[in-house]
N, C-alpha and C positions, 0 to 999 in steps of 0.2 A: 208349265203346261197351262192351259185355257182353262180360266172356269166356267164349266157347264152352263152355271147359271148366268152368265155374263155373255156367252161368244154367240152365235148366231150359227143355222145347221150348217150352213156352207165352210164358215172357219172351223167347226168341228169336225166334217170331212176332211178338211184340208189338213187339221193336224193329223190325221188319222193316217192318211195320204203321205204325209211328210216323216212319220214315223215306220209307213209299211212297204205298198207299194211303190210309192216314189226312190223308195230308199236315198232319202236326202241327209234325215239322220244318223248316218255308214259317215257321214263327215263333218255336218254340223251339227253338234252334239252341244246340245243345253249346259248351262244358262245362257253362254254368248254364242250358243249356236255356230262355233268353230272346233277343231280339231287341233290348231296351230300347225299342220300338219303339208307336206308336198305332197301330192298327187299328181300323176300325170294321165290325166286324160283321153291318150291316145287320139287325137283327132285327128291324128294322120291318116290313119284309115276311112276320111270322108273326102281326101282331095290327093290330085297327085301333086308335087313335088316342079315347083316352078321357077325361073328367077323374076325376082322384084326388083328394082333400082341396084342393079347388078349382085345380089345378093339370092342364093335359094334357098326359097321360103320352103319347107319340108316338114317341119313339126313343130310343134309348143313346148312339149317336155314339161316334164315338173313344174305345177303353181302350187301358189299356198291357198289353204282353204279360208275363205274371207267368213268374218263375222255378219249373222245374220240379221244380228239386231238394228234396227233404225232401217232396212235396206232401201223399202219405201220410198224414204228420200236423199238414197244415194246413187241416182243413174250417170252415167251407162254405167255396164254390168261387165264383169271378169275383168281379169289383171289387167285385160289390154282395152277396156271400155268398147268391145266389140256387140255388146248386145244393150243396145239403147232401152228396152222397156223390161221389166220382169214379167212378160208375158214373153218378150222372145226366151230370155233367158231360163224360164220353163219348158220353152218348147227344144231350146241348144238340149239341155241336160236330159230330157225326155228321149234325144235321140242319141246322147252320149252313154244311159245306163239303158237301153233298150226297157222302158216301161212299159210303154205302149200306153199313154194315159189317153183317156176319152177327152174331148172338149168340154163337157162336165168337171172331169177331174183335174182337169187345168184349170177350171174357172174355180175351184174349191181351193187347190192350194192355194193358186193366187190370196184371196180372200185370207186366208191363215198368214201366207208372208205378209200382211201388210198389218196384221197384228202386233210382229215382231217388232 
């Protein structure tokens, strides 16, 4: 966790954020901020069910929950490098756990991930 007297108010929202309403922490769970764990996301519920290069594309299914530490400077983002900045990637997973974060509380976690 952040020490107070070290991190700046925004990363301390952001942890705050990241341990509550974000509920980020339901998977990346301290020290390395993973679970080791499958999850599956349901994103099929954002698109319908099409074919790609003869192949239909329909769901994701089951990924592993990646390590949060260093992420900063590990883009792009999820199993499949579909989200290029960790500002999208806030915004995928904001619409994946229904948070509803404000653009404040997006620019807060931000701030706290790049702590890690």
């Amino acid at each position: 966790r952040l020490d107070p007297s070290k991190a700046t108010e925004a990363e301390l929202r952001g942890e705050a954020l990241f341990f509550g309403k974000a509920r980020c922490a339901e998977c990346h769970v301290p020290p390395f901020y993973t679970d080791n764990l499958m999850h599956d996301l349901k994103t099929e519920r954002f698109f319908e069910p099409r074919m790609i290069n003869g192949r239909l594309a329909r769901m994701d299914g089951p990924i592993k929950t990646f390590p949060l530490r260093g992420i900063k400077d590990s883009p792009p983002y999820l199993h499949d490098g579909r989200l290029l900045t960790l500002e999208d990637t806030i915004e995928f997973f904001n619409l994946i756990v229904g948070a509803q974060l404000t653009k404040e509380e997006k620019a807060d976690l931000l701030a706290f991930l790049k702590t890690l």
